[in-house]
N, C-alpha and C positions, 0 to 999 in steps of 0.2 A: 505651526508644527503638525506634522504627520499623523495620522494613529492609526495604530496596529494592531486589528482587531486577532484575537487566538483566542482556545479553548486552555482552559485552567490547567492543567494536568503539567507536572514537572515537564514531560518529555515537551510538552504543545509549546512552553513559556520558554523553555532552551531553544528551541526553534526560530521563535521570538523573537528572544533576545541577539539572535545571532542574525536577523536578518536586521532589526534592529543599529546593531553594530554595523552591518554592511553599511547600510545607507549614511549611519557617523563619517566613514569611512569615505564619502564622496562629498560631503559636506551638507546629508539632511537629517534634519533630528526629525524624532521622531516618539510617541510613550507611548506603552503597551495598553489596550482595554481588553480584560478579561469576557468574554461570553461565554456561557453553557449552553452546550446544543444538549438535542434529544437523547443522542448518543451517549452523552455522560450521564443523560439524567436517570437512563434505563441499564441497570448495571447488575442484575439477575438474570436474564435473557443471554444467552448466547447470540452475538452476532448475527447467524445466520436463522435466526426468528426475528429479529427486530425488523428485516423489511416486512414477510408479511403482518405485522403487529401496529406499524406507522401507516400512512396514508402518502407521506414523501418519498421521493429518496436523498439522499443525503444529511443519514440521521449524523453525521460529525460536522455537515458543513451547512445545513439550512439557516440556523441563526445567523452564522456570521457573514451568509450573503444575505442575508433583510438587513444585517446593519449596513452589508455596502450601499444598499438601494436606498436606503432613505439618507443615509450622509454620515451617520455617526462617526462608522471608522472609513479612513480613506484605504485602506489593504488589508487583507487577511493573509492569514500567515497556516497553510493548512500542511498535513503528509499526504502528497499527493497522491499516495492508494488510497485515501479515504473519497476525494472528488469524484462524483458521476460522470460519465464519458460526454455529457449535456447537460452545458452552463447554462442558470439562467436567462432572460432577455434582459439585456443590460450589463452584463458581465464577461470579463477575458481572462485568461491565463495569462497575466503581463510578465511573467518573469518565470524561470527554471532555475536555480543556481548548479554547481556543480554538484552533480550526485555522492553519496557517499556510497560505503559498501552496500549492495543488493543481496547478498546472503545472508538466510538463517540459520542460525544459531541454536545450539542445546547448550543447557545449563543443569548441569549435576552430575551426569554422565554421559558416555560417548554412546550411540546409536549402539557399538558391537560387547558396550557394556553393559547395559542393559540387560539383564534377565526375563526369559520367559515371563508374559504377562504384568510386565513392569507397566508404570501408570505416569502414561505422562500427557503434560496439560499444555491446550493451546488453544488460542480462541478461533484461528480463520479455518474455514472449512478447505478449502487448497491446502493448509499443510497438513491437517489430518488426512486426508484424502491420500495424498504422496506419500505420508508416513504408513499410512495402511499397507500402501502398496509395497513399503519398504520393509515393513517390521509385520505380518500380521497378526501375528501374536499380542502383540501390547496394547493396551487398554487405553484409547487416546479419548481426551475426557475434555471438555468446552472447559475454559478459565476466561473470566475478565478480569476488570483490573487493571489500576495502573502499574508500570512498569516495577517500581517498590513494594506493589501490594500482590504483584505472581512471585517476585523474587523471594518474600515473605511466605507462602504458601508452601514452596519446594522448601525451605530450610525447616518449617512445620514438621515435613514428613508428609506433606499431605501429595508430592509427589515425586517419581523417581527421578523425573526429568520433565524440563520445561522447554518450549520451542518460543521462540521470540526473534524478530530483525535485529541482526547486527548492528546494524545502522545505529537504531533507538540504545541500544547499550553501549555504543562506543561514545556516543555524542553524551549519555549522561555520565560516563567516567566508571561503568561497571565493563569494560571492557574485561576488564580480567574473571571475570566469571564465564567467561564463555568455554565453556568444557571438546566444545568443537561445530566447526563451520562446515555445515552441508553444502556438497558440492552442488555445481549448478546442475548436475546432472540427477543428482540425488533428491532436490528439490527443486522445482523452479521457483524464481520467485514471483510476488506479485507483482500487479502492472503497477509502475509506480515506484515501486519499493524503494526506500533509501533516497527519494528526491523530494523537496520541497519545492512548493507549489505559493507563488505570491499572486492571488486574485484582486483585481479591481473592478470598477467601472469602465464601462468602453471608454469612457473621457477623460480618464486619468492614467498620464504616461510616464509620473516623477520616477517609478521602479522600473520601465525597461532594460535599462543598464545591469540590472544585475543576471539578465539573461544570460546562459549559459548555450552558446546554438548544439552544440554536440549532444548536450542534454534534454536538450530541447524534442532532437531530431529522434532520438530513442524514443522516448517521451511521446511521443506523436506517433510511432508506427504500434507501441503498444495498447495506446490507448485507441487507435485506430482497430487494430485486431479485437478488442474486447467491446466495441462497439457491435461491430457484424457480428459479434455470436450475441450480444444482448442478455451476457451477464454481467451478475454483479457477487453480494455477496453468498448467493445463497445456492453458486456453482462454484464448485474448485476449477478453478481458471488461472493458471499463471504464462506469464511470459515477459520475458527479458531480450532487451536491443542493442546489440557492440556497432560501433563504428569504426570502421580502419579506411584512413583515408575519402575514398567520396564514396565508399559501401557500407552500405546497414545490413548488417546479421540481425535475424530476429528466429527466436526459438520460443514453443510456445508447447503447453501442456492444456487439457483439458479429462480431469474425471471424474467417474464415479465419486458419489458419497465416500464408498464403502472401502472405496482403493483398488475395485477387481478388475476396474475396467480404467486405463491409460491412455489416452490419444497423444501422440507427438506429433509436431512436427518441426519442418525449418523452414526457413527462408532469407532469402535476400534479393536486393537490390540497389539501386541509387540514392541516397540520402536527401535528394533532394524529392524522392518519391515516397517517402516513409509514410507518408497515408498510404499510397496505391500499396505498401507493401505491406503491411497490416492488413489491410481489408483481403487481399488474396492471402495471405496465411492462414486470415479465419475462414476461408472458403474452402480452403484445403482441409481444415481440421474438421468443419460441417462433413464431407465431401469422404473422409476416412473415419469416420464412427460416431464424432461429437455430437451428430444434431439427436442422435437415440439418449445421450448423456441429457442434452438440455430438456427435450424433449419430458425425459421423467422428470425432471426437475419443474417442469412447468413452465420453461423458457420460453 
């Protein structure tokens, strides 16, 4: 029997459970083993303090790649914006399945309902950042938490409005809270966003099959792009990759903290080049302002 190494958290174990089911579904079973990474264990920190505060990176994914290394579980089961663009030695991205939605979401009220100075909560520094640049007025405020414990906070009163991935609310069954979906223009999203990511050992291939190529090939120019800039989470950095036919679109944001400062760009290419097209995107974006963004940043 298989095991399926995840992080505890409702949304981690629906994840789970459903790649889980996948493999039913070809004829391999497979039972889930719970780990806690660092990430869950540090839950006062905003996100973008926790890299300088660790010594790693990949405070969501370090434990459960020492369980692949030593044999416990045979796959981890992660949300592939959590993964660092540089797998350990011993370890691949064996699987992509089909992405779900890539848009973020408000929950309480809509962006043009909001009022002056409304307060609203979100943990990654990329949507604050966008949201600055959209709303500057409102009060955008770090939230952790799991998915039930933000949703929790905003009926409190403790905020006006909450920003979260579609993706994570459709897949736990809160779709319908979602007050309105930001456009891809309005925010971009992360690299990643909305796909799950199945890691193994180089020498374990029982999960290739559930590879998704289309998703794959996104997959690979964004996380190509956020390589050559050599952030993570402690740059608002997003960008998203469409595929039509044998072309990859890839759009791509990089800003300020603060929201004052926006770099866009675009790009495309061959799909079968969606490294080289990441990597030239993020030379473009260096190339138009970004490397003064990272730069303060400490990149």
């Amino acid at each position: 029997m298989l095991v399926i190494g995840s992080r505890g958290s409702q949304l981690a174990l629906w994840q789970a459970n459903y790649i889980q089911q996948r493999l039913a579904d070809v004829g391999l079973e497979a039972r889930i083993e719970i780990i806690q990474t660092t990430g869950d264990k540090i839950t006062n920190v905003s996100l973008s303090e926790l890299g300088p505060l660790t010594s790693t990176k990949g405070l969501f994914t370090k434990e459960l790649e020492e369980a692949l290394l030593d044999g416990r579980i045979h796959l981890a089961v992660h949300s592939l914006k959590d993964m660092p663009t540089e797998l350990p030695e011993g370890l691949r991205l064996a699987a992509i399945p089909a992405r779900e939605d890539v848009r973020d979401a408000l929950i309480g009220k809509t962006l043009d309902e909001l009022p002056l100075g409304a307060r609203v909560g979100t943990s990654a520094l990329r949507r604050q950042a966008q949201l600055r640049a959209l709303r500057p007025d409102l009060v955008v405020e770090s939230i952790r938490g799991n998915v039930d414990t933000r949703l929790r906070k905003l009926d409190e009163g403790q905020y006006d409005a909450i920003m979260l991935a579609a993706a994570g609310l459709r897949r736990l069954g809160w779709g319908d809270r979602i007050t309105q979906y930001l456009t891809l223009d309005e925010m971009c999203p992360a690299v990643g966003q909305g796909a799950l990511a199945i890691e193994t050992t180089n020498g374990f291939h029982g999960v290739d099959l559930l590879d998704e190529p289309q998703a794959r090939a996104a997959i690979t120019a964004e996380r190509s792009l956020l390589r050559s800039l050599g952030g993570g989470c402690q740059v608002p950095i997003g960008a998203y990759a469409t595929i039509m036919g044998r072309e990859l679109h890839l759009r791509a944001v990089v800003a300020s903290a603060d929201g004052a400062v926006v770099v866009r760009q675009e790009g495309a290419g061959a799909v079968a080049d969606a490294e080289g097209v990441g990597a030239r995107l993020g030379d473009a974006l260096i190339e138009n302002g970004a490397r003064e963004i990272l730069d303060d940043a400490g990149v």
